[in-house]
PyMOL Python script that loads the backbone (N, CA, C, O; Angstrom):
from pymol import cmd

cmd.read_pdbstr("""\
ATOM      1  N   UNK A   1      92.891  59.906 116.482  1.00  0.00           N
ATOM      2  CA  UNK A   1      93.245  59.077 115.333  1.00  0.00           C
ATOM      3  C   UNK A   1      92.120  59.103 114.302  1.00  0.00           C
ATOM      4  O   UNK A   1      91.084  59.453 114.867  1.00  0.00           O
ATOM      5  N   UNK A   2      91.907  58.831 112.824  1.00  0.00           N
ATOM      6  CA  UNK A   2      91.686  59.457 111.835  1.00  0.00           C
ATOM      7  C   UNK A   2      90.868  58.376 111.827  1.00  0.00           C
ATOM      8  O   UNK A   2      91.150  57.932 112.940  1.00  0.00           O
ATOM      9  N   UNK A   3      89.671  57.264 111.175  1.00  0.00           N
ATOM     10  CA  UNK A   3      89.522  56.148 110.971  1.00  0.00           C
ATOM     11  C   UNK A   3      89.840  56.198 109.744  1.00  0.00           C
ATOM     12  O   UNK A   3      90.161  57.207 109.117  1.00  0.00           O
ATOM     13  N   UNK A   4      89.755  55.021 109.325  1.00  0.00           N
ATOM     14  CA  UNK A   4      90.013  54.812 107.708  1.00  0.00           C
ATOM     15  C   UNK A   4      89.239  54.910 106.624  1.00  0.00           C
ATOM     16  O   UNK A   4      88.045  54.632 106.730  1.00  0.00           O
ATOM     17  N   UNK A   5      89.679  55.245 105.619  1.00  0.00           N
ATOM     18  CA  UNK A   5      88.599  55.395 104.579  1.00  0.00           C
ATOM     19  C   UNK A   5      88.641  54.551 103.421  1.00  0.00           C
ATOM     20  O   UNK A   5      89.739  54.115 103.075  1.00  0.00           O
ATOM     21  N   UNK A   6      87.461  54.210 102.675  1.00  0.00           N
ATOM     22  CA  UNK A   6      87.890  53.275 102.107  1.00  0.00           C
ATOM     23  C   UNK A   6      87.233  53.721 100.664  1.00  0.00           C
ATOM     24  O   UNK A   6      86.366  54.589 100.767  1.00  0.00           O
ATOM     25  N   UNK A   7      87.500  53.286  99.431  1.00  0.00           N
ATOM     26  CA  UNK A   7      87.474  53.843  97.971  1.00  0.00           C
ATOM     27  C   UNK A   7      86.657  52.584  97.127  1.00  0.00           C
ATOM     28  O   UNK A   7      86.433  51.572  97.791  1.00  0.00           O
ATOM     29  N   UNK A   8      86.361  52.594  96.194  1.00  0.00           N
ATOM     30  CA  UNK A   8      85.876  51.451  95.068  1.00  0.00           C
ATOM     31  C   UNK A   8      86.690  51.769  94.091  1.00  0.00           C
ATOM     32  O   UNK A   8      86.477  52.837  93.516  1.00  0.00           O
ATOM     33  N   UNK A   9      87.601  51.089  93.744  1.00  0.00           N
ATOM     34  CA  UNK A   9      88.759  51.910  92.705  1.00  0.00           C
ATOM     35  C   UNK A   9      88.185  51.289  91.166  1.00  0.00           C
ATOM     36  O   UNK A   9      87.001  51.022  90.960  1.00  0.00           O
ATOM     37  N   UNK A  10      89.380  51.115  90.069  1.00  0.00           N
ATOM     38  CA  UNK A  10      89.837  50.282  88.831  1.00  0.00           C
ATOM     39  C   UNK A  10      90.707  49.928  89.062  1.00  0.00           C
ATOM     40  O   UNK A  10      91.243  49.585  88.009  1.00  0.00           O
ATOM     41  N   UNK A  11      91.525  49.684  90.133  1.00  0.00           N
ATOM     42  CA  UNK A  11      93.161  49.213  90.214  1.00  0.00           C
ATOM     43  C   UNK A  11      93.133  47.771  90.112  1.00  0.00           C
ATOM     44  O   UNK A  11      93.320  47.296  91.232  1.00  0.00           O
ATOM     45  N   UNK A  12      93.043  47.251  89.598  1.00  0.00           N
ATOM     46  CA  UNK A  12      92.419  45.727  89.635  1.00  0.00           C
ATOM     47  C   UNK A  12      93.616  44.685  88.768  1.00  0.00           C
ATOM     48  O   UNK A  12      93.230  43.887  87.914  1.00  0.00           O
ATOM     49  N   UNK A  13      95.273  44.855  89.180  1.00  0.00           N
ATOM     50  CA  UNK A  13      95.968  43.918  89.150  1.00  0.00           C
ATOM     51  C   UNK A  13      97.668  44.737  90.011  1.00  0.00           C
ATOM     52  O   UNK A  13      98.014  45.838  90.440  1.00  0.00           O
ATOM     53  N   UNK A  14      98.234  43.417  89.863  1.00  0.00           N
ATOM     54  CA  UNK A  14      99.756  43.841  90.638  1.00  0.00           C
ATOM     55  C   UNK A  14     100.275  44.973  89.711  1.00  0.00           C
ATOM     56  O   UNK A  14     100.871  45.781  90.423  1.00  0.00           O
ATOM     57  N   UNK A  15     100.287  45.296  88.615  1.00  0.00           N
ATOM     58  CA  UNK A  15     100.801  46.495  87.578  1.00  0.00           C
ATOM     59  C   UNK A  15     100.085  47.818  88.162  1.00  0.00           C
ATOM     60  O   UNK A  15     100.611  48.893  88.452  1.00  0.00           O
ATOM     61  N   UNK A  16      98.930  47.484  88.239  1.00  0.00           N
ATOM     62  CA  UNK A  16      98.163  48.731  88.372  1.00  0.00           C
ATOM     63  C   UNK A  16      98.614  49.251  89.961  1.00  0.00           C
ATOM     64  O   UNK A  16      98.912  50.403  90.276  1.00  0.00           O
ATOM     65  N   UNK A  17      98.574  48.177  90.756  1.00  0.00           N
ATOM     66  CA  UNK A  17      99.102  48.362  92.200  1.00  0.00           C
ATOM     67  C   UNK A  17     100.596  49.570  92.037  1.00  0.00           C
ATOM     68  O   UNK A  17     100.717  50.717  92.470  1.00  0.00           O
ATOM     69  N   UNK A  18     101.372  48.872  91.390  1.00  0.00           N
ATOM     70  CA  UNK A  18     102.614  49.442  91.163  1.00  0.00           C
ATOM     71  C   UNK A  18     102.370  50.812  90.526  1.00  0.00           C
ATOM     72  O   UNK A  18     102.959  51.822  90.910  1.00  0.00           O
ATOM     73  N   UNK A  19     101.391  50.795  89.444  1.00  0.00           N
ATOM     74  CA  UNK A  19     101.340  52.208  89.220  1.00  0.00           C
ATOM     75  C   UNK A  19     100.713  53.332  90.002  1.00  0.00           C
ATOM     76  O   UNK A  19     100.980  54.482  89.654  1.00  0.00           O
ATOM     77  N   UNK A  20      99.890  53.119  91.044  1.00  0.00           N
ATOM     78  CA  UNK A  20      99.557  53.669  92.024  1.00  0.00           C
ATOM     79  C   UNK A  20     100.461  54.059  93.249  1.00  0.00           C
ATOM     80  O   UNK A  20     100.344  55.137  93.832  1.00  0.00           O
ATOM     81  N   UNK A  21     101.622  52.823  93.680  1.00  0.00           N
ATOM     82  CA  UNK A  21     102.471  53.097  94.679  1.00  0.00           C
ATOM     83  C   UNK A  21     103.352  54.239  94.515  1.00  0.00           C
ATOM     84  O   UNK A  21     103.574  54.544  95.687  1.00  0.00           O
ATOM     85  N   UNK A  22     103.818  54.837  93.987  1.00  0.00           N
ATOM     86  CA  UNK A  22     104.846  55.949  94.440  1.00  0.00           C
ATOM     87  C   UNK A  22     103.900  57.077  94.437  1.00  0.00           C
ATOM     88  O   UNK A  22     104.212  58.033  95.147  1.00  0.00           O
ATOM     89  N   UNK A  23     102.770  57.146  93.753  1.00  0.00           N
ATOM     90  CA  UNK A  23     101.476  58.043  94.247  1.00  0.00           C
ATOM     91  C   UNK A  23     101.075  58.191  95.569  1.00  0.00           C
ATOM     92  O   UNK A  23     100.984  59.321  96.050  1.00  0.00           O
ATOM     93  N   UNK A  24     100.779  57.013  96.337  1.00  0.00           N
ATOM     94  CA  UNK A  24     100.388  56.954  97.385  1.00  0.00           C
ATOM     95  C   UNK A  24     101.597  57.215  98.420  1.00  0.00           C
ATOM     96  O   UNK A  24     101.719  58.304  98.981  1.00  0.00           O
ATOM     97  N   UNK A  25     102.414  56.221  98.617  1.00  0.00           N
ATOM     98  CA  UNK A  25     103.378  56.259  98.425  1.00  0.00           C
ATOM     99  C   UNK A  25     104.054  58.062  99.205  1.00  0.00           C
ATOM    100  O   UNK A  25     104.228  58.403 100.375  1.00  0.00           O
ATOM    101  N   UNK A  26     104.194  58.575  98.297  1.00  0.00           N
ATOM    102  CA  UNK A  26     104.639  60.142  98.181  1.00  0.00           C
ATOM    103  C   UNK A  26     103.709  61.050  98.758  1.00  0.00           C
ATOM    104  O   UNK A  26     104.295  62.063  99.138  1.00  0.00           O
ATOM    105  N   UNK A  27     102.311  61.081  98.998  1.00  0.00           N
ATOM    106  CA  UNK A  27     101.118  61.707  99.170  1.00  0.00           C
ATOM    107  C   UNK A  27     101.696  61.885 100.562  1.00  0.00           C
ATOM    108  O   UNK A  27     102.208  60.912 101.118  1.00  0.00           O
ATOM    109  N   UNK A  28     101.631  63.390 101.322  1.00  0.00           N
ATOM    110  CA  UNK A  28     101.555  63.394 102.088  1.00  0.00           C
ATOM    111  C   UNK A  28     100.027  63.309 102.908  1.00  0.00           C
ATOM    112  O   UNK A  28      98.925  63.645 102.474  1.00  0.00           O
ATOM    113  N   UNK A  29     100.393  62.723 104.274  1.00  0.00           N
ATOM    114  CA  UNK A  29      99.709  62.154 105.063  1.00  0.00           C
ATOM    115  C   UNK A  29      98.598  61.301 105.123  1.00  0.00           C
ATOM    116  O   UNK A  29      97.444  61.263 105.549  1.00  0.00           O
ATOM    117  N   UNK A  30      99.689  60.424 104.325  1.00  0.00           N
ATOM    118  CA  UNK A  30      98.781  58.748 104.222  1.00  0.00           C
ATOM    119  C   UNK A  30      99.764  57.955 105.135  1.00  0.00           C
ATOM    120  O   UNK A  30     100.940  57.803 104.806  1.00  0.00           O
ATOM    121  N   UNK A  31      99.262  57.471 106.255  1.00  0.00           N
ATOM    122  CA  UNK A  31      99.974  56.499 107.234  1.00  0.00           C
ATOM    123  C   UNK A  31     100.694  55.548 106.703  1.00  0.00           C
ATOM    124  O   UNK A  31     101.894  55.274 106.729  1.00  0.00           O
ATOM    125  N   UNK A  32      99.139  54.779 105.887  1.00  0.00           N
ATOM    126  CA  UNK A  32      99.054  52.978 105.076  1.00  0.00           C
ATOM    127  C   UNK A  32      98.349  52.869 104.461  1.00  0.00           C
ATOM    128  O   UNK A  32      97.371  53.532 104.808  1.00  0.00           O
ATOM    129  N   UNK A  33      98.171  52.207 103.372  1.00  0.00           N
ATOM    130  CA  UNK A  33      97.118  51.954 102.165  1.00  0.00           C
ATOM    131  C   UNK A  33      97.240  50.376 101.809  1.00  0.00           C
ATOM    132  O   UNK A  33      98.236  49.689 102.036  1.00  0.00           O
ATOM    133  N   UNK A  34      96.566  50.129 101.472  1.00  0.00           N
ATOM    134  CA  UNK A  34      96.504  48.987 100.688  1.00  0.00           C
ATOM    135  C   UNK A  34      94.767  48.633  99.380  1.00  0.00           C
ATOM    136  O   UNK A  34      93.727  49.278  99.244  1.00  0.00           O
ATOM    137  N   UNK A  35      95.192  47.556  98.821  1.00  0.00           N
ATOM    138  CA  UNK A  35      94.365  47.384  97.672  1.00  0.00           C
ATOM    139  C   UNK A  35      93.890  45.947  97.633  1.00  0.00           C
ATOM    140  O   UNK A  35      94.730  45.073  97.419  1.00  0.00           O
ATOM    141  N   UNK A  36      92.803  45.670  97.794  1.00  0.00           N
ATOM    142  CA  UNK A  36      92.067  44.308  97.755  1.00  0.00           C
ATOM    143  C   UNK A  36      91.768  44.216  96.657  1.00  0.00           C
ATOM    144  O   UNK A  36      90.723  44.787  96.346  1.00  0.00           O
ATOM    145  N   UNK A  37      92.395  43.600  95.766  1.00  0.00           N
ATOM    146  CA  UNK A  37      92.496  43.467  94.536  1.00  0.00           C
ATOM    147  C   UNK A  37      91.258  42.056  93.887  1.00  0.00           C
ATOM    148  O   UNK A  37      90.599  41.864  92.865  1.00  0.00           O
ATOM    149  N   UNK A  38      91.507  41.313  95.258  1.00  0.00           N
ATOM    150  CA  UNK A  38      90.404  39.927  95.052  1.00  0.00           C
ATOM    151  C   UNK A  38      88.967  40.466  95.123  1.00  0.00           C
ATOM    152  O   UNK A  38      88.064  39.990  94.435  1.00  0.00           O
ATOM    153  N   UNK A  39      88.791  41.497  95.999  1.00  0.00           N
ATOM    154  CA  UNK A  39      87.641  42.112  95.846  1.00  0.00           C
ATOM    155  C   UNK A  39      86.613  42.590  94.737  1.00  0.00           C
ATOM    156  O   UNK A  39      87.170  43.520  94.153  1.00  0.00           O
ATOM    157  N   UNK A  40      85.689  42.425  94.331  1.00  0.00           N
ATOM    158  CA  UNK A  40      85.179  42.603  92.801  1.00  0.00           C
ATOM    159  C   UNK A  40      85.454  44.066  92.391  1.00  0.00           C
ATOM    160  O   UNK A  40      85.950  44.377  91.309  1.00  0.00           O
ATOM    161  N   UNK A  41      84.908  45.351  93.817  1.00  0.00           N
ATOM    162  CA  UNK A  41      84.793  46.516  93.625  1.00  0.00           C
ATOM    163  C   UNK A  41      86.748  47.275  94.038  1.00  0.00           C
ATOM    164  O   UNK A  41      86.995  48.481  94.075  1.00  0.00           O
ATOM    165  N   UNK A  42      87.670  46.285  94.251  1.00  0.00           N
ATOM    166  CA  UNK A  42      89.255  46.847  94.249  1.00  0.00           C
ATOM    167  C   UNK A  42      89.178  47.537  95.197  1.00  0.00           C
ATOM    168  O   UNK A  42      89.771  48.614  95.138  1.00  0.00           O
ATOM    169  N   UNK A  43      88.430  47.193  96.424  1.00  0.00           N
ATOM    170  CA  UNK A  43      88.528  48.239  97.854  1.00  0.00           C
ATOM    171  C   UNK A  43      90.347  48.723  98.510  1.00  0.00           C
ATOM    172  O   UNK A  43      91.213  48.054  99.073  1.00  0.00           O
ATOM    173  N   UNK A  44      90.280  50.201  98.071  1.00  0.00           N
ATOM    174  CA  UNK A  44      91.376  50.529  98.508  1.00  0.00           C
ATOM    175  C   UNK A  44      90.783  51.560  99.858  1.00  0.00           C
ATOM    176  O   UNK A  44      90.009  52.511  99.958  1.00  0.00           O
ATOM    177  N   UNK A  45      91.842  50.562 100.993  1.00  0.00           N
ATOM    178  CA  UNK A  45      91.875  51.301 102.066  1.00  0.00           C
ATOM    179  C   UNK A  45      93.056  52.324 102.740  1.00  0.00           C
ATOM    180  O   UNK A  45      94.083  51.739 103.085  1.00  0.00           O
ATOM    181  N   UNK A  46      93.024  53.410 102.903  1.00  0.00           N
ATOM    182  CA  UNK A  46      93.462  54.239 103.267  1.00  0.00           C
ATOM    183  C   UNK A  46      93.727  54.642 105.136  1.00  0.00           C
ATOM    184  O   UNK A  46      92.659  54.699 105.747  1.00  0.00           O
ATOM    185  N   UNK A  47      94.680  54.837 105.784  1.00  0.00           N
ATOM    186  CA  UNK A  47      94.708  54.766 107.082  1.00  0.00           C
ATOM    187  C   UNK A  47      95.579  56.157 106.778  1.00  0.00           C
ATOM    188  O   UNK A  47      96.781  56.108 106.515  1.00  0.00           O
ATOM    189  N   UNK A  48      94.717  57.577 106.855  1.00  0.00           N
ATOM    190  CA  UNK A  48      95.286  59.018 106.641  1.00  0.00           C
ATOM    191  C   UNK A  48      95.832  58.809 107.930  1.00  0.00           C
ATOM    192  O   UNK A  48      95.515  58.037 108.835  1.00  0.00           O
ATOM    193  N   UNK A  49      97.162  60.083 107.765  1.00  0.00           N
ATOM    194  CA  UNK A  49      97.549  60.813 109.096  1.00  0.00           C
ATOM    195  C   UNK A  49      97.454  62.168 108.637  1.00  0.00           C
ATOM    196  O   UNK A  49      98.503  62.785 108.821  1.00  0.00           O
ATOM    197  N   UNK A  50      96.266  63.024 107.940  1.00  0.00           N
ATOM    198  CA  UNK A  50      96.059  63.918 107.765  1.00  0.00           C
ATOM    199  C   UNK A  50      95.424  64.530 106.567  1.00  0.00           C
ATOM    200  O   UNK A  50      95.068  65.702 106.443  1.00  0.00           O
ATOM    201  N   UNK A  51      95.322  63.417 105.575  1.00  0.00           N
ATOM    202  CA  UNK A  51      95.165  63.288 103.877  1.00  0.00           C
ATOM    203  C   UNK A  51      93.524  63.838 103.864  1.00  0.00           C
ATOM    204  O   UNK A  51      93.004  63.832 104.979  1.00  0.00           O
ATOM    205  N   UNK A  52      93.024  64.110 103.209  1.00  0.00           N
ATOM    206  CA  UNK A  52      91.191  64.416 103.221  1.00  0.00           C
ATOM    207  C   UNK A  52      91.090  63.344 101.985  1.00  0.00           C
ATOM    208  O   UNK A  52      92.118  62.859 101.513  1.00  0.00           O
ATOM    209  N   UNK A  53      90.068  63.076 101.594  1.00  0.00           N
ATOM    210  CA  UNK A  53      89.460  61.905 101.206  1.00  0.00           C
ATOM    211  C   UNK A  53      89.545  62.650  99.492  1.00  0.00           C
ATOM    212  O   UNK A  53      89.514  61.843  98.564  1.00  0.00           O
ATOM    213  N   UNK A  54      89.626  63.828  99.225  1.00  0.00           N
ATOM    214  CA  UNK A  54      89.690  64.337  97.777  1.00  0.00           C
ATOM    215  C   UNK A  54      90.915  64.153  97.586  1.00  0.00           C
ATOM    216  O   UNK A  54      91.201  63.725  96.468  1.00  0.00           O
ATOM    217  N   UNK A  55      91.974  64.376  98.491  1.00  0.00           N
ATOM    218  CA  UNK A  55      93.327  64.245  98.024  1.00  0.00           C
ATOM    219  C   UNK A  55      93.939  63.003  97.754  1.00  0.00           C
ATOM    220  O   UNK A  55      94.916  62.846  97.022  1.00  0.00           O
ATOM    221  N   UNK A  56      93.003  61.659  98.699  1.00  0.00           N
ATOM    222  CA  UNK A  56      93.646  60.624  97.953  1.00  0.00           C
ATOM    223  C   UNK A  56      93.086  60.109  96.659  1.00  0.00           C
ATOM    224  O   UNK A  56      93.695  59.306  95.952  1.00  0.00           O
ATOM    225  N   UNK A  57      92.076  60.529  96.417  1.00  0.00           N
ATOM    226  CA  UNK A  57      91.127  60.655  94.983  1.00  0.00           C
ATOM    227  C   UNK A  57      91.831  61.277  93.894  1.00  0.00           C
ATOM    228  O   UNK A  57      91.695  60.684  92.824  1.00  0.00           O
ATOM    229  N   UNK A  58      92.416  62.122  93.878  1.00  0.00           N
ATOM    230  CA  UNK A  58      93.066  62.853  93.345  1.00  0.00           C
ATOM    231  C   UNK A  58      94.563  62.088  92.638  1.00  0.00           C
ATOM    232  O   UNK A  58      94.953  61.871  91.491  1.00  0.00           O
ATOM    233  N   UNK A  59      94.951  61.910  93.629  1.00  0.00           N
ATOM    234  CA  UNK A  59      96.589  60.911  93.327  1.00  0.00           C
ATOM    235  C   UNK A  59      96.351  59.640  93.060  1.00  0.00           C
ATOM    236  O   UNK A  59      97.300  58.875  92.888  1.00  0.00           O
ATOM    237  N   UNK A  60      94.875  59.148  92.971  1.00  0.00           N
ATOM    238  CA  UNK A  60      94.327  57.773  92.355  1.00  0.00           C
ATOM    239  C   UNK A  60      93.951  58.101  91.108  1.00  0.00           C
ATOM    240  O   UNK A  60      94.286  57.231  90.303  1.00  0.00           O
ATOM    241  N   UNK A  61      93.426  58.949  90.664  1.00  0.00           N
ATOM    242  CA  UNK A  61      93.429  59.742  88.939  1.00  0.00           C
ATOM    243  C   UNK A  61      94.376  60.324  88.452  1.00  0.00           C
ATOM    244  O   UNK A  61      94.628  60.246  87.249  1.00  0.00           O
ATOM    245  N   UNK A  62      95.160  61.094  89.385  1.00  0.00           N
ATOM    246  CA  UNK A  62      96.400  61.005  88.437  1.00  0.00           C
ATOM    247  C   UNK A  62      97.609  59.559  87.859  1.00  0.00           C
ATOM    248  O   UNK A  62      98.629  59.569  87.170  1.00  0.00           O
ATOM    249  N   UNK A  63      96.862  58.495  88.536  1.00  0.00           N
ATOM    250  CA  UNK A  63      97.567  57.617  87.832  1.00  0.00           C
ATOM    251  C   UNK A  63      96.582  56.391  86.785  1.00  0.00           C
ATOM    252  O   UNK A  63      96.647  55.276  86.267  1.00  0.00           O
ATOM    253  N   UNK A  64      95.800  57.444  86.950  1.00  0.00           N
ATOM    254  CA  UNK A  64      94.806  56.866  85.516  1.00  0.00           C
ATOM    255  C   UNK A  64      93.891  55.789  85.772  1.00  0.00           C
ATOM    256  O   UNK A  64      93.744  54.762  85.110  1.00  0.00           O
ATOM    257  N   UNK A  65      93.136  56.244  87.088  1.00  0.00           N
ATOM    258  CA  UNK A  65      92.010  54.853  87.359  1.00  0.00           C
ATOM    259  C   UNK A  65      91.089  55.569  87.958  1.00  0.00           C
ATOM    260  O   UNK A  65      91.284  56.678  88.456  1.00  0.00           O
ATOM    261  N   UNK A  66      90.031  54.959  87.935  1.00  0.00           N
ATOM    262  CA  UNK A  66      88.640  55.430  88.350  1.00  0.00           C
ATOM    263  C   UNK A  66      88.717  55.196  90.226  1.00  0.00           C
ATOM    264  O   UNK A  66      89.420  54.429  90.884  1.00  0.00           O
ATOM    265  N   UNK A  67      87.933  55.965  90.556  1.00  0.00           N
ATOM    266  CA  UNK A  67      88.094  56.030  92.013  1.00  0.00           C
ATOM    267  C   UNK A  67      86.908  56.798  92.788  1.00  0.00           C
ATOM    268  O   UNK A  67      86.750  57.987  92.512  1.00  0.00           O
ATOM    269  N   UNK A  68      86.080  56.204  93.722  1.00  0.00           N
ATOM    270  CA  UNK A  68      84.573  56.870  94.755  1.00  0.00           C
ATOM    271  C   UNK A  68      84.619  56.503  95.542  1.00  0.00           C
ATOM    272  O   UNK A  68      84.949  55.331  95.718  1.00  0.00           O
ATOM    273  N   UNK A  69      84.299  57.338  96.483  1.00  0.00           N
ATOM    274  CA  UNK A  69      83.762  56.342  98.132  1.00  0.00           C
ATOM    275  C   UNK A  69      83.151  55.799  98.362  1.00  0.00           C
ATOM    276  O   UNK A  69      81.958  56.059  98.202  1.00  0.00           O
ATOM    277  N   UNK A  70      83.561  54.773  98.850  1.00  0.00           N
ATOM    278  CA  UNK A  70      82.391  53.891  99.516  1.00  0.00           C
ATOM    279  C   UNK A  70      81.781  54.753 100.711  1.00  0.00           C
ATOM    280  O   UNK A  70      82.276  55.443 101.603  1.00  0.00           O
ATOM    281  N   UNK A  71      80.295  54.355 100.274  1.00  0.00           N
ATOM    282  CA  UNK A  71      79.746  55.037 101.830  1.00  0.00           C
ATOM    283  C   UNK A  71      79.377  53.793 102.769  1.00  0.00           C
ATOM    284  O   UNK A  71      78.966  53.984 103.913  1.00  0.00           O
TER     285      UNK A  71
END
""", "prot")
cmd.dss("prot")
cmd.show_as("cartoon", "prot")
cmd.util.cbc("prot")
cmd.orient("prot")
């Protein structure tokens, strides 16, 4: 099993959430995601079933928000 990875996004309301979901959403081999939006830094966590950490980076800029790993 994969552990999870986790991001420092800009997604930082329910709109932006929505504009991210059919991204994520559609991405193959993302298990579960979610977005801590109360969080200052918008920690989006990722639970891959196969995704690499550029590819969910990737489908987080294509919907127009800033996005790094947390180390």
């Amino acid at each position: 099993m994969e552990s999870e990875m986790k991001f420092k996004t800009s997604i930082n309301c329910g709109g932006c959430v929505a504009k991210v979901t059919p991204l994520l959403n559609n991405a193959t081999g993302i298990k579960e995601w979610s977005v801590d939006t109360d969080n200052p830094d918008k920690i989006l966590t990722v639970i891959p079933n196969g995704t690499t950490q550029t590819e969910v980076m990737e489908a987080v800029k294509k919907a127009g928000f800033k996005i790094e790993p947390l180390s």
